[in-house]
VOVEX-99581 format. One record per residue: x, y, z of N, C-alpha, C in turn; residue in three letters. Coordinates in steps of 0.2 Angstrom, whole numbers, plus 5000, padded with zeros to 4 digits. Example, Ala and Ser with C-alpha at 12.3 -4.5 7.8 and 13.67 -1.06 7.14 Angstrom:
2
506649725039506249785039506649845039Ala;506449895035506849955036506450005039Ser;
***
This chain:
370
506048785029506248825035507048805036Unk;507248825042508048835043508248785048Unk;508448725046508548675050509148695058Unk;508948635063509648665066510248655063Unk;510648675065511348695064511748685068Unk;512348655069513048675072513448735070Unk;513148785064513448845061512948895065Unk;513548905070512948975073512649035069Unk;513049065063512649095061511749065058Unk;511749005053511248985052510848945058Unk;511048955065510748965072510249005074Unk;510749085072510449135073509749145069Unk;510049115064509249145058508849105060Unk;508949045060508349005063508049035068Unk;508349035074508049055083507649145078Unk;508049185076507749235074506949235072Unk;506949185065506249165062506049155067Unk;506049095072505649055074505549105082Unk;505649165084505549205087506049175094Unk;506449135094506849125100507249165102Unk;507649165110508349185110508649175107Unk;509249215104509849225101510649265106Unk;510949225105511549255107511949315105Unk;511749325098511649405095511049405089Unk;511049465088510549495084510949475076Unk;510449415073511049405065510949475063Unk;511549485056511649535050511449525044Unk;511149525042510949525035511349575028Unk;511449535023511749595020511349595014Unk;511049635010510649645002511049705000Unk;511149704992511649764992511649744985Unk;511349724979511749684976511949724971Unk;511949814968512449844964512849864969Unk;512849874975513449904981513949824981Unk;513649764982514049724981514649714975Unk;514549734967514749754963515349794964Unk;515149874965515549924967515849924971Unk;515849874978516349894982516849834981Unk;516749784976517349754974517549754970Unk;517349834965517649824958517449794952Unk;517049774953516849744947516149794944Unk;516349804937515849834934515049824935Unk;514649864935513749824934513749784928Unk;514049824923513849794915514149704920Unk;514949694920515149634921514649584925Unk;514349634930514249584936513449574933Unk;513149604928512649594926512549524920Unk;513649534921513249474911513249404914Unk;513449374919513349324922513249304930Unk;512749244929512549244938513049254939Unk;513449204940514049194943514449254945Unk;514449294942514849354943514649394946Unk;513749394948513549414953513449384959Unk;513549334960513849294966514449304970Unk;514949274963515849294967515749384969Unk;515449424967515249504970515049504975Unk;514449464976514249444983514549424987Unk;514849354987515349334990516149364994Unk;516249404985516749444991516649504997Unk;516049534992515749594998515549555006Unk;515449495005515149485012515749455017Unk;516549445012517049425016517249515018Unk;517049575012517549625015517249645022Unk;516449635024516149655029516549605034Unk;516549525035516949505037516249475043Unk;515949505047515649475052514749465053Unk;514649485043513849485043513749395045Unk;513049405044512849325046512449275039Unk;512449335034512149285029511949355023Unk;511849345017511749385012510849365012Unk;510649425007509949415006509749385001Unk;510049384995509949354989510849324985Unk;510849264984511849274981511949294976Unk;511249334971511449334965510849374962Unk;511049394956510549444955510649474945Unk;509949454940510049484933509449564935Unk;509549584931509149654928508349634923Unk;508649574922507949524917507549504924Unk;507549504928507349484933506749534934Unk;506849594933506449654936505949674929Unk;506049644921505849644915505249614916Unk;505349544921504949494924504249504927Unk;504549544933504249554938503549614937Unk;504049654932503449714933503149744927Unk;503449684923503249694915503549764910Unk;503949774913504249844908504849844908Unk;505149894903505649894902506249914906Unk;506949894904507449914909508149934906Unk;508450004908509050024904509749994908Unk;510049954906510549924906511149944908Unk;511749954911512349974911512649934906Unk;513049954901513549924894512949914889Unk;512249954891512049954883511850024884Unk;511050044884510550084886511050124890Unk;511650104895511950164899512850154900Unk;513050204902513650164904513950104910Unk;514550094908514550024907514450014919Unk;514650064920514350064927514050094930Unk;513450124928512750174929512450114930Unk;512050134938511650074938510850074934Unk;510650014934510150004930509550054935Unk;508950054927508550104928507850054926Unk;507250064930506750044928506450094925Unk;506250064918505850124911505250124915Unk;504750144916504050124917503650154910Unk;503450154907503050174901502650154897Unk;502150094903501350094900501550064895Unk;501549994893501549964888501249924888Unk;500649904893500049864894499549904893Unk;499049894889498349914887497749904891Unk;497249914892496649914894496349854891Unk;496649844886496449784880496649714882Unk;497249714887497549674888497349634894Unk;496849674898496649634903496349554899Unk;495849584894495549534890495949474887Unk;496649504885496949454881497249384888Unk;497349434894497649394899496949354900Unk;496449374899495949314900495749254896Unk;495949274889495849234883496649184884Unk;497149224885497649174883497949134890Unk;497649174896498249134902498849164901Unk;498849164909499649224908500349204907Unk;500349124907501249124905501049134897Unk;500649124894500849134886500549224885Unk;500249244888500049324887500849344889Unk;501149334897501849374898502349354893Unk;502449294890502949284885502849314879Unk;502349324877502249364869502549444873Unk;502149454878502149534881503049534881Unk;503449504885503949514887504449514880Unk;504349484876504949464870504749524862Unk;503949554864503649584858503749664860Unk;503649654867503449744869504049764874Unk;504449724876505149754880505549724874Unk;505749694873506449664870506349604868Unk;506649594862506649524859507349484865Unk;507249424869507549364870507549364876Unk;507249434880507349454887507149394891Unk;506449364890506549304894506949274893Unk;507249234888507849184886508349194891Unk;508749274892508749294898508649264906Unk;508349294906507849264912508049204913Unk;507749174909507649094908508549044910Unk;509049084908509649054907509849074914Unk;509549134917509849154923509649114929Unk;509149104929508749004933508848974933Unk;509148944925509548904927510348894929Unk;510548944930511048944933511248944941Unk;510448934943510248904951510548864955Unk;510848814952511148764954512048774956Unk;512248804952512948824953513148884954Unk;512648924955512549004960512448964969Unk;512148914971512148894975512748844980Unk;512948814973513548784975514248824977Unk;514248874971514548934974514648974980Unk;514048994982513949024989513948984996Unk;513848894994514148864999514948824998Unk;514948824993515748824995516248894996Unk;516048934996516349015000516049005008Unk;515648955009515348985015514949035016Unk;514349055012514149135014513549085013Unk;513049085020512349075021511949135016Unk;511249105015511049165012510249135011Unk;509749175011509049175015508449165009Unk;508849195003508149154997508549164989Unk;508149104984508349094979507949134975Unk;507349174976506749184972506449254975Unk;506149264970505549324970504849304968Unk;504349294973503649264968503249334972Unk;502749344967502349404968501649414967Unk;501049444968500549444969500249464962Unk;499649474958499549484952499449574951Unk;499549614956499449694956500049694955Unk;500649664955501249704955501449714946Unk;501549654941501549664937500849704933Unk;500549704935500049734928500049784931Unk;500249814937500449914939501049924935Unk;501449884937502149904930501949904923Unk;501449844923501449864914500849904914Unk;500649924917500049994914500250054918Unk;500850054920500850134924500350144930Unk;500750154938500350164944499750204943Unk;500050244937499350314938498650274934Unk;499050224928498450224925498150144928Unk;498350104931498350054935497550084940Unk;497850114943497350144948496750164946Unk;496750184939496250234938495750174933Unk;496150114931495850054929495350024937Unk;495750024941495549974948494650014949Unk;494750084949493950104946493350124940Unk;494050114937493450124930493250054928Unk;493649984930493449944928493849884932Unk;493349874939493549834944493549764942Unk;492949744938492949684939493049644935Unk;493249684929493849664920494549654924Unk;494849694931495349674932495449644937Unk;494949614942495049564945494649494943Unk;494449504937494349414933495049424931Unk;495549454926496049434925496649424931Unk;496649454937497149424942496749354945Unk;496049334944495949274944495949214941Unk;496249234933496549194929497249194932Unk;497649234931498349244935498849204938Unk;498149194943498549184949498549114953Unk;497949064950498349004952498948984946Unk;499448954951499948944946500448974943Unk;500549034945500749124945501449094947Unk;501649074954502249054957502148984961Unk;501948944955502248884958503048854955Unk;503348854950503948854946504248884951Unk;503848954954504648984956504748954966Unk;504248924967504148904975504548834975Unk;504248794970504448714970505248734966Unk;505448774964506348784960506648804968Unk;506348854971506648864976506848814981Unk;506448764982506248724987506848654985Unk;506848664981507348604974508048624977Unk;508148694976508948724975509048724985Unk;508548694989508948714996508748784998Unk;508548834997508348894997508048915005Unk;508348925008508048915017507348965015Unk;507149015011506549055009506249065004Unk;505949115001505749134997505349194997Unk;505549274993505449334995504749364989Unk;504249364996503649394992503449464992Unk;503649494988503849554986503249604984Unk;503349654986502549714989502949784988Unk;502949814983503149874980502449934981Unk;502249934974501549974971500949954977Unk;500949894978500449864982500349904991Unk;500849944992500849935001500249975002Unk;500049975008499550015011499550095009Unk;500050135009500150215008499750205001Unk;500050164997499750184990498950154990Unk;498750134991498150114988497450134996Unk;496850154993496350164996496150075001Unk;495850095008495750015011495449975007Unk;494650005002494349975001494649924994Unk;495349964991495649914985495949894988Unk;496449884994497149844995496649804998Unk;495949775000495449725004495449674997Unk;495449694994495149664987495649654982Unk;496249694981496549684975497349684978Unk;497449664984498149654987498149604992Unk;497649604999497849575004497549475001Unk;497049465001496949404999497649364993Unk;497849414991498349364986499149354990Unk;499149414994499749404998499649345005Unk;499049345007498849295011498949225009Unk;498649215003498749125001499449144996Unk;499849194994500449154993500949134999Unk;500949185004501249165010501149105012Unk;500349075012500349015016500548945010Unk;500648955005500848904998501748915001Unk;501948965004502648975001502848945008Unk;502148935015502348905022502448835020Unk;501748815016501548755014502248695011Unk;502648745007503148725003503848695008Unk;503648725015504248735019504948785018Unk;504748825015505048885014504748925020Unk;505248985022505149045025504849115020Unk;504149115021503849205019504149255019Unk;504649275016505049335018504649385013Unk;504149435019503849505015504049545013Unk;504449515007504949615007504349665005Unk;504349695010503949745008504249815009Unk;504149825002504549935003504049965002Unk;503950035004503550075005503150065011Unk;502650135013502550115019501750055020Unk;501950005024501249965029500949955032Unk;501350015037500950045043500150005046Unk;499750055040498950055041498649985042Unk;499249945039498849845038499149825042Unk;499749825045500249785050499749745053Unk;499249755056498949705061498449665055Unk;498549645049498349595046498849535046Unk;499549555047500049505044499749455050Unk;499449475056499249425061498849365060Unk;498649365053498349325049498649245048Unk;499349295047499749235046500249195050Unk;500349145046500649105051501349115057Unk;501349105063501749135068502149105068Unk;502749135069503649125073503849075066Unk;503449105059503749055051503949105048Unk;503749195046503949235043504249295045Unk;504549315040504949355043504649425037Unk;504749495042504349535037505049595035Unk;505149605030505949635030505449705028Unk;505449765030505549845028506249875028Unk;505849935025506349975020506450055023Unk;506350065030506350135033505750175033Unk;505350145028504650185028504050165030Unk;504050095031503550075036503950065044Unk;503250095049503550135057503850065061Unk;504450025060504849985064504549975068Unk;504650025074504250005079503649985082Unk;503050025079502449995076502349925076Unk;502849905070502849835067503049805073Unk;503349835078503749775083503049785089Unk;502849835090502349825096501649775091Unk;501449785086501149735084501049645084Unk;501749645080501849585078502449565082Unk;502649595087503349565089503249485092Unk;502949475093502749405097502249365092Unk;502549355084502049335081502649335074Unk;502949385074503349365065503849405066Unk;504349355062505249385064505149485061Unk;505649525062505649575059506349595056Unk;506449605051507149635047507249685043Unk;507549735045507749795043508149835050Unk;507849905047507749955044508350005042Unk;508849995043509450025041509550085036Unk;509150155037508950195030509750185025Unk;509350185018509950185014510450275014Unk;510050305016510250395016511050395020Unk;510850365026511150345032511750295030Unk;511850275027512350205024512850245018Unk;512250285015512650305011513050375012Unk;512650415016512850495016513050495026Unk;512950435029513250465036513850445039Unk;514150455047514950405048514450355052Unk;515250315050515250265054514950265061Unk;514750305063514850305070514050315071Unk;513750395065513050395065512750305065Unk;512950285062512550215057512550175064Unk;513150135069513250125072512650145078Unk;512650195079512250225084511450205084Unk;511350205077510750205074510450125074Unk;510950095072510750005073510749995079Unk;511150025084511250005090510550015095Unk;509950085094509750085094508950035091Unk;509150015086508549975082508849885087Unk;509349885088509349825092509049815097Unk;509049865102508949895108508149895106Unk;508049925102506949945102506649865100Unk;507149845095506749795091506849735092Unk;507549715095507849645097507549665102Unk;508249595104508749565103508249495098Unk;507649475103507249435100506849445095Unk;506949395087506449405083506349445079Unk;507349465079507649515074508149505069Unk;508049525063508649535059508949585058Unk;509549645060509549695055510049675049Unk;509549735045509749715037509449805036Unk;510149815030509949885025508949895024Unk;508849945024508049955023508049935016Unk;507749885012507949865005508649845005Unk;508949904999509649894996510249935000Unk;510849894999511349955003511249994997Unk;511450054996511250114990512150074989Unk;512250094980512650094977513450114981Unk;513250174984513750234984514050214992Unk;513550164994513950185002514550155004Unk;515050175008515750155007515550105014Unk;516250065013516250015015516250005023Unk;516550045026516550055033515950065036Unk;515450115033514850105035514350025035Unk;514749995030514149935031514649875036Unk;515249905037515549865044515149895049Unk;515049945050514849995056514149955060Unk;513749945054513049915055513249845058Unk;513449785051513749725057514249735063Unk;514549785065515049785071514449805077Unk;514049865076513549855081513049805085Unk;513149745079512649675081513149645088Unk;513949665086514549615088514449665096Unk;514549725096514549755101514049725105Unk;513449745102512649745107512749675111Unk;513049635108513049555110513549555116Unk;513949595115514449605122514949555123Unk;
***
């Protein structure tokens, strides 16, 4: 968790989590190929080392000038190889040198493989999977990007830029929907429920402890447990009862347990289940959406129960003025603040959007504070 501080910004995010008054509503910035592009530096570049996606970070968060902390300081494309089991087209190989990266989705998991995750256990099932059927070294990758932990951190605290988590740990649906394709994911969860929930039960103890206790190691005031494929719009009640809400329950409470903050990134809409997150523990987590689950909902729900950060649409950042955007956070402060709020882009700033608008968003926090 966020200790106190004499740095008002790391003030705000604490009182924020912990559901207190705050003297402004903090800013959040996530953006990490807009962070790239509004300073110049290519994706290919910003992608061939942490570090280079840091100092992007860092400078993006000086050109805004009055956010309160970044969401992640740094960011590989191996990361998303990781997560969802499938392949990814690269900018300076698979694409040009600054065309942002593309997730392949292409069903490179079998039906067969439920079994093999039973037989071999999944760090040694995902490392054959990752280095055999996406790319030879891709974890190597990965692996180098981790550890470059220590000095990604160093980095973003000698610039001064706070920042809210080191990590991404995720439930056992997210990757075996990537690696089997959503359509055929789903059509596994009935043809053959119980082949795949013995293998998410191998999985999953042990799944993200590496990544809980690294996080906790590097200082990381969070850690971001991540809900894609999994949210309520996609799945039937009777599957997300059984093949999502139970694994997002006990990592949340492993990642409270660890003294980390639960950051839910969850995108896509989860409306229908909001009133489960009341399960968990109060005024520790904070749950970030993406413009598609109802804000407001979420605030008449859980407002007096768990921090809320977003929803800034990306369409809006990218395609409206300053003044729309402005109007719009101003608004979301007003509904959803001042207590128990972060505004933060719904997910990612979009690549394209110019820079004034992502001042507009942090000037309206300055404004509403008076």
């Amino acid at each position: 968790m966020i200790a106190p501080s004499s740095d008002p910004r790391w003030e705000r995010l604490r009182k924020a989590v912990a559901l207190e008054p705050v003297d402004k509503v903090p800013v959040c910035l996530e953006g990490v190929a807009w962070c790239a592009r509004v300073t110049g530096m290519t994706l290919e570049e910003f992608l061939s080392d942490a570090t280079k996606a840091t100092k992007a970070n860092i400078d993006a968060f000086r050109l805004v000038g009055n956010a309160d902390c970044a969401n992640n300081p740094s960011f590989a494309s191996s990361s998303l190889n990781f997560l969802w089991m499938t392949g990814v087209k690269r900018p300076g190989y698979e694409l040009g040198p600054d065309e942002p990266w593309q997730v392949e989705e292409s069903g490179l998991m079998t039906p067969e493989d439920y079994d093999r995750i039973i037989e071999m256990g999944w760090p040694a099932f995902q490392a054959e999977f990752l280095n055999e059927r996406i790319r030879p070294g891709v974890l190597d990758e990965f692996l180098e990007f981790l550890g470059k932990g220590p000095s990604v951190v160093e980095q973003a605290k000698a610039a001064d830029m706070p920042f809210l988590s080191m990590g991404i740990i995720i439930q056992p649906f997210e990757p075996l929907c990537g690696g089997r394709t959503f359509t055929q994911f789903i059509l596994d969860l009935y043809r053959m429920p119980d082949k795949v929930e013995q293998a998410m039960q191998v999985m999953f103890p042990g799944m993200n402890d590496a990544a809980i206790a690294g996080c906790a190691a590097l200082g990381s005031p969070g850690v971001w447990i991540g809900g894609w494929r999994s949210a309520s719009r996609m799945l039937a009640q009777p599957l997300w009862d059984r093949f999502v809400w139970p694994y997002i329950k006990e990592l949340t409470l492993q990642v409270d347990a660890a003294g980390l903050i639960p950051i839910l990134h969850f995108d896509s809409d989860w409306t229908r289940d909001l009133p489960r997150l009341l399960e968990l523990p109060a005024g520790r987590c904070v749950l970030s959406l993406d413009s598609m689950t109802d804000i407001r909902k979420a605030k008449e729900i859980l407002g007096d129960h768990m921090c809320i950060m977003g929803d800034v649409p990306p369409a809006l950042l990218s395609s409206g003025t300053p003044d729309q955007v402005r109007e719009h956070c101003t608004r979301l402060i007003r509904d959803i603040g001042p207590t128990g709020y972060i505004l933060q882009s719904g997910c990612d700033i979009p690549v394209d959007a110019p820079l004034e608008n992502v001042k507009a968003m942090a000037d309206a926090a300055e404004a509403a504070a008076g």
